[in-house]
Each structure stands twice: as structure tokens, then as C-alpha cells.
C-alpha positions in Angstrom: 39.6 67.3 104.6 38.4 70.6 103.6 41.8 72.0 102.9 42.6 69.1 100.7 39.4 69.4 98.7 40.0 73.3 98.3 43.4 72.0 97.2 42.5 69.7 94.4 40.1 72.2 93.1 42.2 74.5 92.8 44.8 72.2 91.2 42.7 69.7 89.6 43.6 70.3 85.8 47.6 70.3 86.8 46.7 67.1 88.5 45.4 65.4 85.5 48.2 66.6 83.3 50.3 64.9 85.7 48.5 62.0 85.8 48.8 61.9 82.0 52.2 62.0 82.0 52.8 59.4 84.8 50.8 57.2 82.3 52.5 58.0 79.0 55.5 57.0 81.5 55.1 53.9 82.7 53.4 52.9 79.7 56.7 53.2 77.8 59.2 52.2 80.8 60.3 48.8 79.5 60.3 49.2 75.6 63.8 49.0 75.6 66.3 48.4 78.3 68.5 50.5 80.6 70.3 53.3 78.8 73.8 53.5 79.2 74.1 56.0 81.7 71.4 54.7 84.4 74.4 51.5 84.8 77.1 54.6 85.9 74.3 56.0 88.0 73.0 52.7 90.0 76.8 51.8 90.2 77.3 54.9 91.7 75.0 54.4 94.0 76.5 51.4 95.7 79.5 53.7 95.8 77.9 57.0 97.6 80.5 60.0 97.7 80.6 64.1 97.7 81.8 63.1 93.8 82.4 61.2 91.2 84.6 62.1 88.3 82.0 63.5 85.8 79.4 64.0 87.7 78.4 65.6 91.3 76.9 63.2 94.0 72.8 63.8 94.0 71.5 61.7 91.5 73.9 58.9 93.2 72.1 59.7 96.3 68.3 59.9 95.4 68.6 57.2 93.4 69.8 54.8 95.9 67.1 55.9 98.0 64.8 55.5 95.7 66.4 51.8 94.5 66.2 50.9 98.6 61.9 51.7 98.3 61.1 50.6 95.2 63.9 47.8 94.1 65.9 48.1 90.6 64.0 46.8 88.0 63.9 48.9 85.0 60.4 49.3 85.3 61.3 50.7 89.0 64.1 53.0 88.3 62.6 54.2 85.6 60.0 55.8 87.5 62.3 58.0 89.2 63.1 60.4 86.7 59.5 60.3 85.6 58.2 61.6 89.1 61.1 64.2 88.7 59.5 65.3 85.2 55.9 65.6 86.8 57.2 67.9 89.9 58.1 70.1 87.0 55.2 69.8 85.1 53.2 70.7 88.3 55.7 73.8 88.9 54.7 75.1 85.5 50.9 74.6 86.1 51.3 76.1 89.8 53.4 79.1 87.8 50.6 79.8 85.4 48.2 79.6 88.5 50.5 82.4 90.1 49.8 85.0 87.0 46.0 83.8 87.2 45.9 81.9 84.3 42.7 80.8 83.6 42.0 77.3 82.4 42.8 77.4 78.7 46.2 79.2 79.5 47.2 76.1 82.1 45.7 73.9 78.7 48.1 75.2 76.3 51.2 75.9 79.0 50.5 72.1 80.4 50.4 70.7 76.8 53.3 72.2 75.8 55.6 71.0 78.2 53.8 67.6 78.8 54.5 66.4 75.0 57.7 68.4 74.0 60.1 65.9 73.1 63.0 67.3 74.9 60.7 66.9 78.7 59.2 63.3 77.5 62.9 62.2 76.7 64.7 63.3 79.5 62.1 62.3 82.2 62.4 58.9 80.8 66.3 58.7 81.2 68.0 58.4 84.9 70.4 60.6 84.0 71.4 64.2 85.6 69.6 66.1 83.2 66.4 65.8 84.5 67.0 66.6 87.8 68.8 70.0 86.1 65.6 71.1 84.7 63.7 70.9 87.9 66.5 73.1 89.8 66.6 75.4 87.1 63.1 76.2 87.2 62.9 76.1 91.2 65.8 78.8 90.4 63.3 80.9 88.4 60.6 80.1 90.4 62.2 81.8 93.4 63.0 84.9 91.2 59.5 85.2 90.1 58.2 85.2 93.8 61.5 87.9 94.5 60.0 90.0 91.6 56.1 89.5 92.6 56.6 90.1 96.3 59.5 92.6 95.8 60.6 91.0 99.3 64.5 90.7 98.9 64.4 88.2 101.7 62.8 85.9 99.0 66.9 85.5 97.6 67.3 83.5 100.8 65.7 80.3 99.0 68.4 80.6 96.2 70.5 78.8 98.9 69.3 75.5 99.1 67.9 75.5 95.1 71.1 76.6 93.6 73.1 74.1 96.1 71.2 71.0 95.4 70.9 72.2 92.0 75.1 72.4 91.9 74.9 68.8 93.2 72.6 67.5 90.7 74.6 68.7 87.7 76.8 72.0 87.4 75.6 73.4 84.3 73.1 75.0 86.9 76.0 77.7 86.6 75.1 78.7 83.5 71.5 79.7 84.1 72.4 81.0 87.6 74.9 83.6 85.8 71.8 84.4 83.2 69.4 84.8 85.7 71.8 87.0 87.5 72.7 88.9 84.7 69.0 89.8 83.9 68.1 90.6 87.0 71.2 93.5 87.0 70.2 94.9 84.1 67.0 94.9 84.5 65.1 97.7 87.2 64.4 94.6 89.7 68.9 95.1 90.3 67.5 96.6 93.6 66.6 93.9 95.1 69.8 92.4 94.9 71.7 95.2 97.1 70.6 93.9 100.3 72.0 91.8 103.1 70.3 89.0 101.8 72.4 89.0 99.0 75.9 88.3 101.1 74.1 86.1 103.3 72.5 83.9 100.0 76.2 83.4 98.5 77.8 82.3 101.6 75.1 79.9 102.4 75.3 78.5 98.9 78.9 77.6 99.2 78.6 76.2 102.2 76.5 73.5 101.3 78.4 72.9 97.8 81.6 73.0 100.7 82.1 69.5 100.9 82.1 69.1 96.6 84.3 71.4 96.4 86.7 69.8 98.9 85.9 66.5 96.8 86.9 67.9 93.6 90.2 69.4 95.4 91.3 66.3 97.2 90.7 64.7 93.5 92.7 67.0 91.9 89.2 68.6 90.3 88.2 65.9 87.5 85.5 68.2 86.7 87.8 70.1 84.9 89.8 67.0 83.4 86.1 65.9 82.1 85.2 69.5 80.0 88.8 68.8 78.8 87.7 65.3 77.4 84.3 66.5 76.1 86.3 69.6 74.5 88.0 67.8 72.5 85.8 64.9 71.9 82.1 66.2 71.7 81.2 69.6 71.9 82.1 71.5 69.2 81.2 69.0 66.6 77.7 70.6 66.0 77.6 73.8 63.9 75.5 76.8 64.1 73.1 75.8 62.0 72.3 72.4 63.4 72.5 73.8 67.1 69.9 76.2 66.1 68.0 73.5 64.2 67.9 71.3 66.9 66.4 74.2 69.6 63.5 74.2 67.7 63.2 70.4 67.2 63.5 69.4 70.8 60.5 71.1 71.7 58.8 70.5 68.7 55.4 71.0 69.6 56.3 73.8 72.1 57.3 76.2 69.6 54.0 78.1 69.5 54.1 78.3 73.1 57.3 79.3 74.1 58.2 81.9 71.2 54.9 82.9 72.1 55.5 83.4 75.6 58.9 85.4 74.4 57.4 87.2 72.5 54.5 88.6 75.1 58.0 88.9 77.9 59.6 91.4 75.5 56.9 93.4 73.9 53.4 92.9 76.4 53.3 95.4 79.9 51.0 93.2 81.4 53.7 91.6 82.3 56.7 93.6 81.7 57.9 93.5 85.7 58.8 89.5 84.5 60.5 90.3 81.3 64.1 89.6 83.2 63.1 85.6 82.1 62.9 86.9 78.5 66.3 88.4 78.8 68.1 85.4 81.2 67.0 82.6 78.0 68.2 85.0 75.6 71.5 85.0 77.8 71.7 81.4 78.6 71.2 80.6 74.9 74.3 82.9 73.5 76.7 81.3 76.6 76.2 77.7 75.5 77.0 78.8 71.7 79.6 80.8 72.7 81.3 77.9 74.6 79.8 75.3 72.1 78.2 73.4 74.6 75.9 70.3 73.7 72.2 71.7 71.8 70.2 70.3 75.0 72.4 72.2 77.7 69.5 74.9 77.1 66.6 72.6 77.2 65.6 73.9 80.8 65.6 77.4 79.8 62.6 77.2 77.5 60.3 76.1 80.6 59.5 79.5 81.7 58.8 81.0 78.2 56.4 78.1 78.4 54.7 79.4 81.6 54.1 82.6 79.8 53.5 81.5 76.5 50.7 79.6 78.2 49.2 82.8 79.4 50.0 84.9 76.3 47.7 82.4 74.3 44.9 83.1 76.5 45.2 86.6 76.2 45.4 86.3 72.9 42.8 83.9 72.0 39.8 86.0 74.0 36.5 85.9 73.0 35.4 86.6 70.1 39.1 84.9 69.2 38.8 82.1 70.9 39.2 79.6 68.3 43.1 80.8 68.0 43.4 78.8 71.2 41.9 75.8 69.8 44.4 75.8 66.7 47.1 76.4 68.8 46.5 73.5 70.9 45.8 71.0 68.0 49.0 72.5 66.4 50.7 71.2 69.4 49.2 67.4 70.0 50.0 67.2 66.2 53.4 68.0 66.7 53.9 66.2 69.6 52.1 63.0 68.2 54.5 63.4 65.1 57.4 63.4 67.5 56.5 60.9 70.3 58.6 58.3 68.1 61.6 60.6 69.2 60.3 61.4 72.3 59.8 57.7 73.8 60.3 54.2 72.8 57.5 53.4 71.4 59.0 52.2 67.9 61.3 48.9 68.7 64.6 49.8 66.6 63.7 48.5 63.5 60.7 50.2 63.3 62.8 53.6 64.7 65.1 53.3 61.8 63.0 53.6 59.1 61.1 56.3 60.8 64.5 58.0 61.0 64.9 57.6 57.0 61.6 59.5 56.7 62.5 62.3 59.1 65.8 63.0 57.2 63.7 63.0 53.8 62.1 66.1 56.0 65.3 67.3 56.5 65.0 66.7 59.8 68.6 63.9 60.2 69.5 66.2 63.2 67.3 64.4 65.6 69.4 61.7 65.0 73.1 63.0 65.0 75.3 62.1 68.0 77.6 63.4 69.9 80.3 62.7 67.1 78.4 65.1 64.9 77.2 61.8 62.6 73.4 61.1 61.5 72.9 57.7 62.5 70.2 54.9 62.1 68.9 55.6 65.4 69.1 58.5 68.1 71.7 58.5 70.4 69.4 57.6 74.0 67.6 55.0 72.0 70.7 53.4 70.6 72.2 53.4 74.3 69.2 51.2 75.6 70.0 48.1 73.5 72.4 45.4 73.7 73.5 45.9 77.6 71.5 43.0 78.6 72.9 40.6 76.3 76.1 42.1 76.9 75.9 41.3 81.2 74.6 37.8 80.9 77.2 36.3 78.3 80.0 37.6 80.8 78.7 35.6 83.7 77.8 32.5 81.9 81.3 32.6 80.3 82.8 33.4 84.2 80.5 30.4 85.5 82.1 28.2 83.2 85.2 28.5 84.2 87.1 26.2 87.1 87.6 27.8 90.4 90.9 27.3 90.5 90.9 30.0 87.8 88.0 31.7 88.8 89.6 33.3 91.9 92.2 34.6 89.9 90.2 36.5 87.7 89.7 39.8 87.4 86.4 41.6 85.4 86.8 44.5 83.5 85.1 46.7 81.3 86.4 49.0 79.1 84.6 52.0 79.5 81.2 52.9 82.1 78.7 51.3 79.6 80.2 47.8 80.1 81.8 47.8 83.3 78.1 49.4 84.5 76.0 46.4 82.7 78.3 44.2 83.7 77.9 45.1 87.7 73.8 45.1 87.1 73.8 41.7 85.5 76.2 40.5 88.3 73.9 37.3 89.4 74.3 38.3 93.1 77.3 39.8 95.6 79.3 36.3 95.8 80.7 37.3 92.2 84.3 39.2 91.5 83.6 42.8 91.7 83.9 44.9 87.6 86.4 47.4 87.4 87.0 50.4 84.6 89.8 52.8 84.4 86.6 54.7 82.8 85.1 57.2 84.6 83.7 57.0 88.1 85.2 53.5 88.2 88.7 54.8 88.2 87.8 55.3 92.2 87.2 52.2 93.1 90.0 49.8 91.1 92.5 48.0 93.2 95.8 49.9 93.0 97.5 46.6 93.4 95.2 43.6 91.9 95.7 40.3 92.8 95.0 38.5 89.2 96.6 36.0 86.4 93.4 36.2 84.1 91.4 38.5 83.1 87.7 38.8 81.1 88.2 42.1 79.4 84.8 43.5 77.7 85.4 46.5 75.1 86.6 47.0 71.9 90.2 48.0 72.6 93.2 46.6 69.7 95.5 46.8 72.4 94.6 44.1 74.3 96.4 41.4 73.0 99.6 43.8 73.8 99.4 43.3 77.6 98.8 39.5 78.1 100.7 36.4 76.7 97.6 35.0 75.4 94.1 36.1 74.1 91.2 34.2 73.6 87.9 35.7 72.2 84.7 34.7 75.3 82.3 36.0 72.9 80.3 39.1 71.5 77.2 41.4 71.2 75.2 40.2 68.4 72.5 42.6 68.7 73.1 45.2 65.5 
């Protein structure tokens, strides 16, 4: 009991920030529906593997766990990547703890990443990416205690971080490589040249093993997938709008984390940690260089957060206190001016006329897809309407159809998004199974179905091509 109390004095402030953010949450959770991924995801789920076409096998896993505890509402699922955002947000408080950060430093650090867009966002979506950014700052974690203790034996819990991390989502590559890269040109290299070192790779791909067999035996659709997003999605941001959008997806961060770059390059206080400084700067030039998506280097600001945190502090001592104080109000006013981007809290209508004032501002990038187009409404918040509507006219439409045509029926969607709502709508296991040639899906179509009709969901001109007659079921009418 004793132990525990110590405990929550000692961690008492990170335990109200995460409090705070379990609130502004759940709050939020059922705004809008399901976003089109979290259908791919729970679908997965009922399909557990070492794989799946574009994605590896963790999220699939953890979230049928968590779906067995808790059920599959949205309110439910939800909460998962939530909980994953507030480990995060305590790492970061327990980080700033490490470099004895008083209690203004874990203020502004805590701040920061609690109402950044980017970290709201994400932890709201069941989607890989926020399982990325806790594994990339586990990753930096364990450097930070490698470069603290100076014990290379500390390299030995890159194995099971960088592994899971690798099964959560592979970008973890590319901050692996930066991290790596600072730490050999930087005077910590030493502490790679031990016999940890060999004994840290090995173990790594051993546990990744049995993906890697996965991809093989599938002929490595990982690959085939960065084909498809080559040539349909990255790329189509420039420069300029990539840039733009670094600094608008933590919005209210920015004081904090150019702050904290700035004290990793030019402060010795801290100089043995400037490796972080270096492995952003790193991770930053790879995804331009290979044009990856803008928020493939969210994660990578959450350590110039932990120091920014700290540099703010240092900053701000007395008699300049007061520097801490407008720092802080700079960032609840940016995050308050964001949170319409950050969570559903506008309903669409609403969203898109916020959206006409924010490209007044000049700020339209918030809300450009993936196709490099400024539309109404950002691309998450688009993807969370209309999938409901979408399920429940397919299986009123299949329910009123006779049996003897029912059984020779096949449901299909034509990409994830359908196929995925379709399966979550599905009123219980007694109904035909969806299939998609679409991702994950592919996996699980009969090679040889048994079927004279078919319900096809999509938006495909084709259709009518393959069948000796087409009749139109019925369609989205939400906008």
C-alpha cells in the first residue's frame, strides 16, 4: 500500500493528464461512426494470421482480444486505441520524470502532446498508426536508458520493441534506421560494438520470423501494396504542403517540440541526448526523400516533446517564469482552435464550414486527401460516415429476397470499406459470409464459388459487363 502511494505521488500529475485524455476520449467516441479502416481491422480479426496483405498481424490480434473483453460497439472499440494513446502520454510524462523535470516541465511536455491534433486524432482511430507511435517511442525510450546508463546490455530490449513494433506496422523501419544512424554518428557509436549488438539483431528476426515466412509464402504483398500506394497516393503532396502539414498536425505543439530541438542541438545540459535531435532530423529527410504520406513522421516529434518540455522550464526560471505561462496558454489556444480537426466534435455540416474558414487562413491542407484534393471534410472524418446506412440496406435488401435465391447468393463488396461494413452490420453468423478481391479479403474468397446471383456493393461501371442482368438494390444517400 505504501509502494502504491509513493507511486501515485510520484506520478500523480501524469495520472491526471491521462485521465484527461481518457475523458476527452470517450466523450467524443460516438460522434460519428466507425471509420473505414476499424471494418478491415475487426474483419481481420475474425480472420487471425502472421499477415494480411497491407498490413502485419498485431493490431488484428489485440484487437480481437480486446473485442472478446469488452464487445464491439463503437463506443467499445474505440477505447482501444485511446488506452494505446494514454500509455504514450504516460511514457512522455515518465521521460520527463527521468531528466527530473519538475512540475511545469511535465505541464508544458503533457499539454503538448495531450492536445496536438495529430496524437488526439490518431488515438481516436483503430487503425495501425497508433500502435506505431507507442513502439517508436518504446524504441527511443530504450535508447535513452542505453545512453543514461551507458550499459550496452540495455540494446537487449530493442528485441521485443522493434519486433512487436514490425508487427504493428513496418514503417517502424524507418525510425529504427534513424535512430541507428544517430546513434553511429554520434560518440554514444560505442555502445553499439558489443555482443549485445549481434545478439539484439538475431533476436529481432526471430520473432518477426514467422511474418516474414508469411509474406514469402504470399509472394510478399507488402511489396505489391507500396507499389499500389506509389502510384496512387504518395507522391501527390509537394514540398511545400508536406512541410505545411508537419507544423499543422501538431499545431499546438510547435512551441514545444522546436523548442525541445532546439535545446537537443545547441544546450550541454543535455548534449549526451542530442542523438534524438539528429534521428528526427533523419527520419524527417527519409520520408521526403521517398515521398512518403506527411503523418509517416508524426511519432518522431514525441521525443522533441519530452525535451521541449524540459527546455521550457529551464527557460522560464524565476524571475522568467511567466514565459512558461504564455507558452502554455499558446498551446490550449492552439489546441482549442484545432480540436474541430482533432476529434469529432463538429457533425459534418458543421465541419464543413469550419473547413471554408480554415482555407480562408490558408490552412485547406488539413483537409486534402490522399489524392492530393482539398475537400469539404478531412479525410478520417469523411471515412466515418455513411458505413452504417450502407450495412443495413444490404441486409434488408438480402432478407427480402426468397430462399430459393437466397442460398445462391453471393455478397460482395467492392473494395475493404464495403465488404468491411457490410461483415459488421451482418445481423448475426446464419447470414452468407462478404467477400472482396480488395485487400485482406483477397485471402479468404472462395476460389470456386458456388453462386447464380450476386449483391455487388461499389461503384464499379463494369459490372453490368459480367452478369446477363443488372438491377440497381439501392444506394448511400448520406452526402
Amino acid at each position: 500500500m505504501e509502494k502504491l502511494k509513493s507511486w501515485m505521488n510520484k506520478y500523480w500529475i501524469i495520472l491526471l493528464f491521462a485521465l484527461a485524455k481518457l475523458v476527452l476520449h470517450l466523450l467524443t467516441a460516438t460522434s460519428y461512426g466507425f471509420q473505414r479502416d476499424a471494418y478491415l481491422y475487426m474483419a481481420q480479426a475474425w480472420h487471425l494470421d502472421w499477415g494480411f496483405f497491407s498490413t502485419p498481424p498485431l493490431v488484428a490480434f489485440v484487437t480481437r482480444l480486446h473485442t472478446m473483453l469488452w464487445g464491439d460497439s463503437l463506443l467499445a472499440v474505440r477505447l482501444l486505441p485511446a488506452l494505446i494513446g494514454i500509455i504514450s502520454l504516460f511514457l512522455v510524462g515518465w521521460l520527463i520524470n527521468q531528466l527530473n523535470g519538475g512540475v511545469m516541465a511535465q505541464v508544458i511536455g503533457l499539454t503538448a502532446v495531450l492536445l496536438s491534433p495529430a496524437f488526439l486524432r490518431t488515438s481516436a482511430l483503430l487503425q495501425p498508426t497508433v500502435f506505431n507511435h507507442l513502439f517508436w517511442l518504446l524504441a527511443a525510450a530504450v535508447v535513452f536508458q542505453l545512453i543514461r546508463t551507458q550499459e550496452p546490455r540495455k540494446l537487449l530490449w530493442l528485441i521485443p520493441v522493434l519486433a512487436l513494433g514490425w508487427m504493428a506496422k513496418y514503417s517502424i523501419i524507418f525510425y529504427a534506421l534513424a535512430l541507428l544512424a544517430a546513434l553511429v554518428i554520434s560518440p554514444h557509436r560505442k555502445l553499439l560494438w558489443s555482443r549485445h549488438l549481434p545478439w539484439t539483431l538475431a533476436g529481432g528476426l526471430i520473432l518477426i520470423l514467422p511474418n516474414l515466412y508469411w509474406q514469402h509464402t504470399h509472394n510478399w504483398p507488402v511489396i505489391s501494396h507500396m507499389g499500389e500506394l506509389q502510384d496512387t497516393q504518395l507522391g501527390n503532396m509537394g514540398l511545400k504542403d508536406f512541410l505545411s502539414a508537419q507544423l499543422l498536425m501538431h499545431l499546438a505543439a510547435f512551441p514545444v517540440w522546436a523548442g525541445g530541438l532546439i535545446w537537443l542541438i545547441f544546450n550541454k545540459k543535455h548534449r549526451q541526448y542530442r542523438v534524438f535531435a539528429w534521428a528526427f532530423i533523419l527520419t524527417l529527410l527519409l520520408i521526403i526523400l521517398l515521398k512518403g504520406k506527411f503523418y509517416y513522421t508524426i511519432a518522431a516529434y514525441t521525443m522533441l516533446m519530452v525535451f521541449g518540455g524540459v527546455a521550457w522550464e529551464n527557460w522560464s526560471a524565476r524571475p522568467r517564469r511567466w514565459v512558461a505561462w504564455v507558452v502554455l496558454a499558446l498551446i490550449i489556444g492552439n489546441g482549442i482552435f484545432a480540436l474541430p480537426l482533432s476529434l469529432p466534435i463538429y457533425k459534418p455540416d458543421r465541419l464543413v464550414q469550419y473547413g471554408k474558414k480554415m482555407d480562408k487562413l490558408g490552412l485547406g491542407v488539413m483537409f486534402m486527401w490522399e489524392d492530393g484534393q482539398v475537400h469539404d471534410l478531412p479525410q478520417d472524418f469523411a471515412d466515418m460516415v455513411g458505413w452504417d446506412e450502407l450495412g443495413h440496406k444490404v441486409w434488408i435488401f438480402y432478407d427480402a429476397l426468397p430462399d430459393s435465391i437466397k442460398s445462391k447468393t453471393l455478397v460482395y463488396g467492392e473494395f475493404y470499406g464495403c465488404a468491411g461494413a457490410m461483415d459488421y452490420y451482418r445481423p448475426d453468423r446464419s447470414y452468407p459470409e462478404v467477400y472482396s478481391f480488395n485487400d485482406a479479403y483477397m485471402e479468404w474468397i472462395p476460389r470456386l464459388p458456388d453462386l447464380e446471383y450476386m449483391i455487388y456493393v461499389g461503384y464499379s461501371d463494369r459490372v453490368p459487363e459480367y452478369f446477363q442482368e443488372t438491377e440497381l438494390a439501392g444506394k448511400v444517400e448520406h452526402p
